[in-house]
N, C-alpha and C positions, 0 to 999 in steps of 0.2 A: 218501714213501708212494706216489707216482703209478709208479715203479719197484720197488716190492715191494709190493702191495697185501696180504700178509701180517701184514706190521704190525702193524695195528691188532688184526686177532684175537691175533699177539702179544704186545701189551701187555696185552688182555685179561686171558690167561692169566694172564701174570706177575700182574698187579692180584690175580685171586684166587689162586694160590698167598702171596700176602703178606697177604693177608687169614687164609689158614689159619694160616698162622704163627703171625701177632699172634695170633688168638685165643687158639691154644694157649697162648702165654707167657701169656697173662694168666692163663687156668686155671689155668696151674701153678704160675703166682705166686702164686693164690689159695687154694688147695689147698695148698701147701708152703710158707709163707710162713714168713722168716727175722724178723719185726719182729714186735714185741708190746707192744700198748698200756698204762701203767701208771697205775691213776687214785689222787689223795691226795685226801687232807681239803684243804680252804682253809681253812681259817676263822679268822677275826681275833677275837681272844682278848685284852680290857683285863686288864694287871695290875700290880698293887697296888705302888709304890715303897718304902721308908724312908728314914727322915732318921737320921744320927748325933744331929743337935743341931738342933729343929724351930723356932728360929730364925733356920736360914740356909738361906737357897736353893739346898742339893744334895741331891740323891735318888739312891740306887741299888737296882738288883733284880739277881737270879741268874737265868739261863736253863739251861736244857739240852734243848731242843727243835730240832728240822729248820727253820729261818726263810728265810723270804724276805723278805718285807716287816715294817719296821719305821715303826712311826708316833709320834713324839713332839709333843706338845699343850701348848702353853704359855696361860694367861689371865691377863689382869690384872699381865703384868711392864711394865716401864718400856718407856718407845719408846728406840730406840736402843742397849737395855740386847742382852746375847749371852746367847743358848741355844746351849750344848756340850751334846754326846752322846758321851761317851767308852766303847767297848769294850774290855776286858780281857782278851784271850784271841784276837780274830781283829779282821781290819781287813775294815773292810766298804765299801760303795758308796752314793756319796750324789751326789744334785744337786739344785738348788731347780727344775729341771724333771719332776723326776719324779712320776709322776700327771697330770700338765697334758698336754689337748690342743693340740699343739702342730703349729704351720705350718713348720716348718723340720727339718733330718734331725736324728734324737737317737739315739744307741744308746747305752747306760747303760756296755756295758764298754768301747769303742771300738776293738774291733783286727780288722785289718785291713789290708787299703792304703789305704782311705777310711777311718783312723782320723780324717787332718789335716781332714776334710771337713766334720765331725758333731760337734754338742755330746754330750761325753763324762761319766761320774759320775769323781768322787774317788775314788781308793781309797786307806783309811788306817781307823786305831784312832778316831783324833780327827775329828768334824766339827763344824761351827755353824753359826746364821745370826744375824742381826741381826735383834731385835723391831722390825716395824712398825706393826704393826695389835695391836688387842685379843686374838685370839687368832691366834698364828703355828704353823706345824706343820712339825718336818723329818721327811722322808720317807731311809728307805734301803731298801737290797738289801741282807741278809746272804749271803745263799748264790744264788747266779746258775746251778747246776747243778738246782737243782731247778726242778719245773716250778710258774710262777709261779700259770699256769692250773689247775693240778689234774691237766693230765693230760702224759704224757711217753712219749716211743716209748725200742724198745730194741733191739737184736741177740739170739739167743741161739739155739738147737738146739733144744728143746723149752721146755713151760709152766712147768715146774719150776723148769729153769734161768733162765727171766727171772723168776719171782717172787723169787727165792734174788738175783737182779742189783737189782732193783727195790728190793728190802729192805735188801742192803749199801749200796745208793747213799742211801739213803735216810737209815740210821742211821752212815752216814760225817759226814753233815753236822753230826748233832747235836754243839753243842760248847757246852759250858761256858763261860759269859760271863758279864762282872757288869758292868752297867751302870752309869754315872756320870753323872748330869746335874745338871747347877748352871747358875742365871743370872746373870752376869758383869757389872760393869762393863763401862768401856774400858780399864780399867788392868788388869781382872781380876780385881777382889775380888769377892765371892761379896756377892748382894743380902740384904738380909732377905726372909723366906719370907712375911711378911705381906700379904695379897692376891694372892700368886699360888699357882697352882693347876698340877698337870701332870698331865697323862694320856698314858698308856704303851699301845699295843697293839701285837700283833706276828702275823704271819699263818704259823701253824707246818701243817705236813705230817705226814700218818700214812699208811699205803700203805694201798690201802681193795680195789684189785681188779684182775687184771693181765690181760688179753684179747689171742690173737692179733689181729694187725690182718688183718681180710679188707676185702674188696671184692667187689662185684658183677659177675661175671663177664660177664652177660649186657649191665649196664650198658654195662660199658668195651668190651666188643666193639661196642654199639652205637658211643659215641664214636669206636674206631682204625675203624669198618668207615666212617666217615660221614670221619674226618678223610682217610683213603685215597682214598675217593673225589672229596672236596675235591682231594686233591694230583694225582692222575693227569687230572682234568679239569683246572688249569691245565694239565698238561705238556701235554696234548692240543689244544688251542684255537689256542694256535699255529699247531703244524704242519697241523690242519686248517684254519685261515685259508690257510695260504699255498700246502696244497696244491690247496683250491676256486678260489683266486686264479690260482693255475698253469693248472687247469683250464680256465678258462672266458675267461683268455688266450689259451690257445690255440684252443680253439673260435672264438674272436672273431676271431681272426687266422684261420682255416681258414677260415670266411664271407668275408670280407675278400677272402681270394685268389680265392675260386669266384664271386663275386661281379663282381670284377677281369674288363672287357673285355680280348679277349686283343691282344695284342701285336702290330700290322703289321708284317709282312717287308718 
């Protein structure tokens, strides 16, 4: 800087010329915006099983709904005894961590390159767990594409086309399944159904209302104008340490020498 004192008014410069920029993108990002928000129902909906023969402990129901979460409830079977949950039609996601807050990494599909890292879900037709307690509950994922939340983004050209996206993706998932649950020995023989009890719900999706996604223009200019200025002050702090530092060495040394008795011949 101490040989081109320019500088600094040209970083100036540049600093707002990339300030106009950023703004702009953002505008136009918000203004023209390629993504669009898509909101569903959640709602977790108990329903009603049947027995072939209401002395044995297997139950099934029919689905034809959008799921994601599934919840099976067992009371009053034996300790030790198995609860299966068998699918007909699609293989679904299960783990006895799911719903639990949990201290360690979990991600339900596991892929990835940190799949080997992270406790993973099952994927299959068949799952179980072994009764411990009074009332035991397995938890799954049916459909992993929809949005667990209610709500899910999307690509598309205009409103039309992500609703028309939003609704195929929605009623792609619905599939026809018939559930199977029965409580098991260890051998596998089906219990008597006297004293225990099961409940069934399942958190199904209906598309409820599809929204460009905007943003606040003025917001996020504030954030890139404040995070710019964040970055161009470290760049600068630096170089003006070391150019006051240059500075005032030399000064120091120019006293030094004028200061300096002169030299006998």
């Amino acid at each position: 800087m101490s040989q081109n004192p320019n500088m600094l008014r040209t970083m100036i410069g540049i600093g707002l010329t990339l300030i106009f920029v950023l703004g702009y993108a953002v505008y136009s990002n918000t203004v023209e915006s390629e993504y669009y928000g898509y909101e569903t129902t959640n709602v977790s909906e108990s329903l009603e099983s049947n027995q072939d023969d209401e002395g044995v402990a297997e139950w099934f129901l029919s689905t034809n709904m959008p799921i994601t979460w599934v919840n099976v409830s067992v009371i009053g079977a034996p300790q030790d005894s198995i609860l299966r949950v068998q699918a007909e039609g699609t293989p679904w996601f299960h783990s006895p961590f799911l719903g639990d807050n949990l201290d360690f990494p979990f991600n339900c599909e596991g892929d990835g390159d940190y799949s080997d890292l992270v406790e993973t879900c099952d994927y299959s037709t068949n799952h179980e767990i072994t009764i411990t307690q009074e009332e035991s509950i397995l938890r799954g994922i049916v459909s992993s594409i929809l949005p667990i939340e209610g709500l899910g983004y999307l690509q598309a050209d205009d409103l039309e086309e992500a609703y028309d996206k939003a609704d195929e993706l929605i009623s792609e998932e619905a599939t026809i399944i018939t559930w199977r649950i029965g409580v098991y020995d260890d051998e596998g023989n089906a219990l008597e159904s006297a004293g225990i009890e099961i409940y069934v719900s399942m958190v199904y999706h209906e598309l409820t209302d599809v929204n460009e996604f905007q943003i606040d223009p003025i917001e996020e200019s504030v954030y890139s104008l404040a995070t710019l200025i964040g970055c161009f002050s470290l760049m600068l702090v630096l170089p003006l340490i070391i150019y006051f530092s240059a500075v005032y060495k030399a000064r120091k040394d120019e006293a030094t020498r004028l200061e300096a008795p002169p030299l006998d011949n």
